[in-house]
C-alpha positions in Angstrom: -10.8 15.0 12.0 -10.1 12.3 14.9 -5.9 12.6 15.4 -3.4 15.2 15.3 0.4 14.5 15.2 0.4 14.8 18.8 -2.1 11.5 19.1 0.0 9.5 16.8 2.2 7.2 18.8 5.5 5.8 17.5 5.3 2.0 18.0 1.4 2.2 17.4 1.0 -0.8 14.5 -2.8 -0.8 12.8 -4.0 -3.8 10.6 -6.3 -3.5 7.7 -8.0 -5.5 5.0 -9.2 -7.6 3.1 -9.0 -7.3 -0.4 -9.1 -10.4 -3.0 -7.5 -9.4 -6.4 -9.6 -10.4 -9.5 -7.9 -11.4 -13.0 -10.4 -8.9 -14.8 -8.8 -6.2 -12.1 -5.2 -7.1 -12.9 -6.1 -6.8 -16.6 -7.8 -3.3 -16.5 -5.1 -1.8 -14.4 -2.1 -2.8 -16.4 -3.7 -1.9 -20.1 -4.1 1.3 -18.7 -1.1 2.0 -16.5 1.3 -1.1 -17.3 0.8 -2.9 -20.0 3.7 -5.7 -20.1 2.6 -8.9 -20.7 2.8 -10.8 -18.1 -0.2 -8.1 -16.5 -2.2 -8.4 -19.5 -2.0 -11.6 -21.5 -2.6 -15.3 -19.6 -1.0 -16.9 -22.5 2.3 -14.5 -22.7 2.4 -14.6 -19.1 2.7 -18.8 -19.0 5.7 -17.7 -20.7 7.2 -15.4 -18.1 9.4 -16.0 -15.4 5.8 -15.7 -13.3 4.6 -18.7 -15.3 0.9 -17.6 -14.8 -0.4 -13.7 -14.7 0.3 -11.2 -12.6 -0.6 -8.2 -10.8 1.7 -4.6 -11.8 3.5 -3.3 -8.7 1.7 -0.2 -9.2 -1.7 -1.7 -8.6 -0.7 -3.6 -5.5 0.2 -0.3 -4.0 -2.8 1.2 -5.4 -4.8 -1.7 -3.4 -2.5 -1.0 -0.6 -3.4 2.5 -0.6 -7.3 2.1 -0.8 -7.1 0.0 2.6 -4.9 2.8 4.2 -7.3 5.4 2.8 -10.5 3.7 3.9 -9.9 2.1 7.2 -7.5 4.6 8.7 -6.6 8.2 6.6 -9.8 9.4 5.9 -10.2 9.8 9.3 -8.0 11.1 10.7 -6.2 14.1 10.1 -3.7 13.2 7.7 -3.0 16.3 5.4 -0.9 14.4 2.3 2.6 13.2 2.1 5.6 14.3 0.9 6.8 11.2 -0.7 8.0 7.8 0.1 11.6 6.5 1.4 11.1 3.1 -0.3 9.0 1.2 -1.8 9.5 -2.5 -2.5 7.7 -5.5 -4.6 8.9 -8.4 -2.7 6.7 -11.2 -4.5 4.0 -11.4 -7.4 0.3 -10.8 -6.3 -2.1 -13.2 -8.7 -5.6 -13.7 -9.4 -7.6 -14.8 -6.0 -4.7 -13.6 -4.0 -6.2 -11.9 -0.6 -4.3 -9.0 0.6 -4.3 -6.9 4.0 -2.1 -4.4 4.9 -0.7 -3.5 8.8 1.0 -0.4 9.3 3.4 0.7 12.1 4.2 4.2 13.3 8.1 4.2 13.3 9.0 8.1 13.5 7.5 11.0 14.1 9.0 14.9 13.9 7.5 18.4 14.1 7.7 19.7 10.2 6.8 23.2 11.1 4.5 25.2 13.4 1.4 23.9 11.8 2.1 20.5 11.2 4.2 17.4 12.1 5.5 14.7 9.9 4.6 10.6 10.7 7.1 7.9 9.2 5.3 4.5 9.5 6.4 1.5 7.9 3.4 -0.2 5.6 3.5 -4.2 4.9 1.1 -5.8 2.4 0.1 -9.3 3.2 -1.1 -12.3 1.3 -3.4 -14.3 3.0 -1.2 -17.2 3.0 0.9 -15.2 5.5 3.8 -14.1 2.7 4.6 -10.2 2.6 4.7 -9.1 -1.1 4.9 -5.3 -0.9 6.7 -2.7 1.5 6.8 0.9 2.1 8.0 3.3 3.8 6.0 7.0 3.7 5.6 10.2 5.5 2.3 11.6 6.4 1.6 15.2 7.4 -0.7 16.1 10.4 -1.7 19.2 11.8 -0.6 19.8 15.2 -2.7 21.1 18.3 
């Protein structure tokens, strides 16, 4: 374990990625987890108000949260979280699409005597530049 809540500083903004989304990925996510057209089916997605296929919300913040995990969670000393304030799909992710995430430390807060709670602000990035996902979490580390 590398940080405890007392290393994470407020302000602090880390960048992570990249991560280029694959049809046969969209496809596989959404027959298991959201299986509307326009995730699963070219043709019925044409169709849609996407015109071409798309990516479920779910798996963008699944991608989102693999970078997170990888690059920064795993080591440190992040103990779970106790939810999300917001979550929001801003525009459609798509086949070839190359996403990064970068993550700013907005809040921090003892939670009890063992542990403090991190609010940090989480935008995923296309890499034409165009945001398409947002978050808003809390992250539990154990204090000194």
């Amino acid at each position: 374990m590398d940080e405890y809540y007392e290393d994470v500083t407020v302000g602090e903004t880390r960048s992570f990625g990249s991560y280029e989304v694959t049809r046969e990925e969209i496809v596989d996510f959404a027959e298991k987890y959201d299986p509307q057209p326009f995730h699963t089916d070219p043709d019925a997605a044409r169709n849609s108000m996407f015109g071409s296929l798309v990516a479920s919300g779910w798996h963008t913040a699944s991608i989102s949260m693999r970078l997170l995990v990888d690059n920064y969670l795993n080591e440190s000393g992040a103990m779970g979280s106790p939810g999300l304030e917001s979550l929001r799909w801003l525009r459609p992710v798509r086949p070839g699409d190359v996403l990064s995430i970068e993550v700013r430390t907005t809040d921090k807060e003892p939670w009890d005597g063992d542990r403090g709670v991190v609010e940090s602000h989480l935008e995923t990035v296309r890499d034409d530049g165009e945001t398409v996902m947002t978050w808003d979490s809390l992250v539990l580390f154990p204090r000194a």
